[in-house]
C-alpha positions as CSV (number, residue, x, y, z in Angstrom):
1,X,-47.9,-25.3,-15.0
2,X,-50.0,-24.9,-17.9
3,X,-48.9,-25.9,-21.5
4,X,-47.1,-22.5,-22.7
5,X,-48.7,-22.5,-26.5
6,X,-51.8,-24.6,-26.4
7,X,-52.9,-23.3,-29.9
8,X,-49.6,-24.5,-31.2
9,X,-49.8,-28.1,-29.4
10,X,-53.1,-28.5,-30.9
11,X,-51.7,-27.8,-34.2
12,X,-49.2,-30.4,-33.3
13,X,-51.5,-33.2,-32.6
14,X,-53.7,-32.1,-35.5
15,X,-50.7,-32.7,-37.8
16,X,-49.8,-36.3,-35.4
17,X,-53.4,-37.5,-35.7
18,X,-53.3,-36.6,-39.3
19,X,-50.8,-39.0,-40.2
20,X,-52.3,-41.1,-38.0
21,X,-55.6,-41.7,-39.5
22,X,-54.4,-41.4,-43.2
23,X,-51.6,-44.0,-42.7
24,X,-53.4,-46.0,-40.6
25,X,-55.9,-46.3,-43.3
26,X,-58.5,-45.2,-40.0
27,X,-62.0,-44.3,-40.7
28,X,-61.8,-41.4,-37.9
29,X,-62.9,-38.1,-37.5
30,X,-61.9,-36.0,-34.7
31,X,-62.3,-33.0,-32.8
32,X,-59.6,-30.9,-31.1
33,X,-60.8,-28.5,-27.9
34,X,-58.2,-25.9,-26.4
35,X,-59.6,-25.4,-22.8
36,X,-62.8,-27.7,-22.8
37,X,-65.6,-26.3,-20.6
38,X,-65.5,-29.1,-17.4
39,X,-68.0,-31.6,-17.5
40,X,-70.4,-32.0,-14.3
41,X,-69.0,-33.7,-10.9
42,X,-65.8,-34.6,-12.5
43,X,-63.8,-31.1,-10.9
44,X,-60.3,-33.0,-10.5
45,X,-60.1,-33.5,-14.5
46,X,-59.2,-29.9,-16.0
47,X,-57.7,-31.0,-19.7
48,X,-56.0,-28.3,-21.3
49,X,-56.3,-29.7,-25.2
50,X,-59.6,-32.4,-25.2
51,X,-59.1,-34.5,-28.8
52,X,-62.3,-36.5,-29.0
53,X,-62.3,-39.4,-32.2
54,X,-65.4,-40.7,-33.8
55,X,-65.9,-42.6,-36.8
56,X,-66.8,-46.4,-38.4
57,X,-63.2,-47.1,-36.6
58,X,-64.0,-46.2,-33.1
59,X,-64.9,-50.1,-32.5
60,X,-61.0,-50.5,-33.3
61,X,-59.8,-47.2,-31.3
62,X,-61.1,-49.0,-28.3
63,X,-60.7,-52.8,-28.6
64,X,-58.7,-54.3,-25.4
65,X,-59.7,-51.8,-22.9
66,X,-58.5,-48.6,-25.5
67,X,-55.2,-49.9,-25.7
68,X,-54.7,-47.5,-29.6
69,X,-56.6,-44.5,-27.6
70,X,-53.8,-44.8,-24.9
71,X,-51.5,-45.6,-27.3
72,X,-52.2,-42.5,-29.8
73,X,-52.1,-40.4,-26.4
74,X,-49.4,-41.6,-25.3
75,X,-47.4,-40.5,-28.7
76,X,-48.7,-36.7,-28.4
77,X,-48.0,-36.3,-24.8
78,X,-44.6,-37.4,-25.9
79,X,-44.4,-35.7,-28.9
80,X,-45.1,-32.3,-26.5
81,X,-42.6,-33.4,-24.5
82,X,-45.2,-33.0,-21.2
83,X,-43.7,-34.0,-18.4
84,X,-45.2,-37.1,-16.1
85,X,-47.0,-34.6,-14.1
86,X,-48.6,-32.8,-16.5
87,X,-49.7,-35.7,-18.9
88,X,-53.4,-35.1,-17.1
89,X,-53.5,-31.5,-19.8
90,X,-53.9,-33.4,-22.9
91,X,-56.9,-35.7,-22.4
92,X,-58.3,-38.4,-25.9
93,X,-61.3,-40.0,-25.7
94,X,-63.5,-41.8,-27.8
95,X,-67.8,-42.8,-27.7
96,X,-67.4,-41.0,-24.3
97,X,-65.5,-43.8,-23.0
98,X,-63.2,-41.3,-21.2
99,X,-66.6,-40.5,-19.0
100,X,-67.7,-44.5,-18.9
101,X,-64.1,-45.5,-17.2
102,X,-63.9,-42.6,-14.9
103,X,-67.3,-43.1,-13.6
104,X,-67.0,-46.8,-13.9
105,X,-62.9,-45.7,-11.4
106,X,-65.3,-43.7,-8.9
107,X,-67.7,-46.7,-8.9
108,X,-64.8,-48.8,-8.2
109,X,-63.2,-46.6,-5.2
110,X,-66.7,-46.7,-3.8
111,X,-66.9,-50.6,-3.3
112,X,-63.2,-50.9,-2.3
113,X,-63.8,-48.0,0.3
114,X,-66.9,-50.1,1.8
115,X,-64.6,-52.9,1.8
116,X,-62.1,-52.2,4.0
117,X,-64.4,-50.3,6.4
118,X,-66.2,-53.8,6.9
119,X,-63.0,-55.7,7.0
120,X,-60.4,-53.3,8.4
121,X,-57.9,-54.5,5.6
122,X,-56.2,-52.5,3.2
123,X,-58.2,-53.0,-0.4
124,X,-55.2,-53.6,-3.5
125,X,-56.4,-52.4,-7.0
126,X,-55.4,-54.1,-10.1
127,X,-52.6,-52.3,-11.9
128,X,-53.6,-49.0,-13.6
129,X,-52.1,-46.2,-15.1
130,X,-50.9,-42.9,-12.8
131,X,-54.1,-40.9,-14.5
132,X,-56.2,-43.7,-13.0
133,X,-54.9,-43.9,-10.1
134,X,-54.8,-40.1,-9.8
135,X,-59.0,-40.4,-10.3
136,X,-59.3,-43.3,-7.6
137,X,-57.1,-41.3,-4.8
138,X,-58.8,-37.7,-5.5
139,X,-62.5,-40.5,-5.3
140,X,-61.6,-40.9,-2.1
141,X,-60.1,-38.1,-1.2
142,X,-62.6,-36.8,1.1
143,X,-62.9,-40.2,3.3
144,X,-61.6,-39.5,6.7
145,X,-61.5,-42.9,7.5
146,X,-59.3,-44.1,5.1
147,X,-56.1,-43.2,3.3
148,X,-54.4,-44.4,-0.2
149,X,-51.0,-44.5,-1.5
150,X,-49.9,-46.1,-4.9
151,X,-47.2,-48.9,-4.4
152,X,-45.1,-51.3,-7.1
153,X,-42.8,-50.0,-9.8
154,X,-43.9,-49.4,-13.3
155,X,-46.7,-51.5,-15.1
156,X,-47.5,-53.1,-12.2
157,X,-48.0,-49.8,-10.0
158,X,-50.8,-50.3,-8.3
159,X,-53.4,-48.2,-5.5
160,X,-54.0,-49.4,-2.2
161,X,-56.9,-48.4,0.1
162,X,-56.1,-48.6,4.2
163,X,-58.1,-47.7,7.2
164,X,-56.8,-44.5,8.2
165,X,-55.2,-46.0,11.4
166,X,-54.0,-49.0,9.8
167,X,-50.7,-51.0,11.3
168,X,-49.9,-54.3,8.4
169,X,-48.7,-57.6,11.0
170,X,-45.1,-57.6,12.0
171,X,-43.2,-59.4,9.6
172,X,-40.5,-61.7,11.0
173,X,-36.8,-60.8,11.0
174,X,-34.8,-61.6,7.8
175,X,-32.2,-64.0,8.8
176,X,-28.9,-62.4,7.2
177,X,-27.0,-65.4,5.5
178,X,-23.2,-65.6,7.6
């Protein structure tokens, strides 16, 4: 479902981002797009509001892996109220790291997908984020081969690659304490 009032969300996060950068004494500019035009191979990302950052700060914006970028989108999905399926609609980026980490995800699904078709055993990403492993799924979507699902609770939710026909060892009976 799309946002109902993009104009007015944008206002929001103009007025969010704002406050921001003034109060976080941020050297930032920033850019707000309603309905960006889709960049070039990357077909599963289709952001409603694109808010690209720029500035002396951007260093800052994306020091441990873009933990403030997440962090500042984080607020505005929040602040829209978007629910967890929908958080994919408003999209932040900064120096075109946004395109770096989703080519640097497709990359990834690439080597893990080679992987388990050499070994025959399931491939366990790191923990990422559900927009992440949203990119890493829909990278492999088209694999007949192999399947994905996301297991673990949380922040330690995690994608796992397995050959399509893959059965895990039997696991020995728990013993149930008399």
């Amino acid at each position: 479902m799309p946002i109902p009032d993009k104009i007015a969300a944008a206002k929001k996060i103009d007025a969010l981002l704002r406050g921001v950068v003034t109060h976080g004494g941020l050297h930032l500019k920033y850019r707000i797009t309603v309905d960006p035009p889709l960049p070039e191979g990357r077909d599963w990302e289709r952001p409603e509001i694109l808010v690209e950052l720029s500035g002396p700060d951007s260093p800052l914006v994306l020091e441990r892996g873009g933990e403030l970028l997440r962090a500042i989108e984080t607020l505005a999905i929040e602040m829209l109220r978007l629910p967890g399926n929908e958080h994919e609609k408003v999209c932040f980026d900064c120096m075109n790291q946004r395109a770096l980490r989703l080519e640097e995800l497709r990359l990834a699904a690439n080597v893990a997908a080679e992987r388990v078709r050499k070994t025959s055993m399931p491939y366990e990403f790191a923990p990422m984020s559900s927009r992440e492993r949203r990119i890493v799924h829909l990278a492999l979507r088209d694999y007949a081969d192999l399947h994905t699902e996301s297991q673990g609770e949380g922040g330690r939710r995690c994608l796992v690659v397995y050959p399509k026909n893959y059965k895990p060892a039997s696991k020995p009976a728990q013993r149930s304490v008399p």
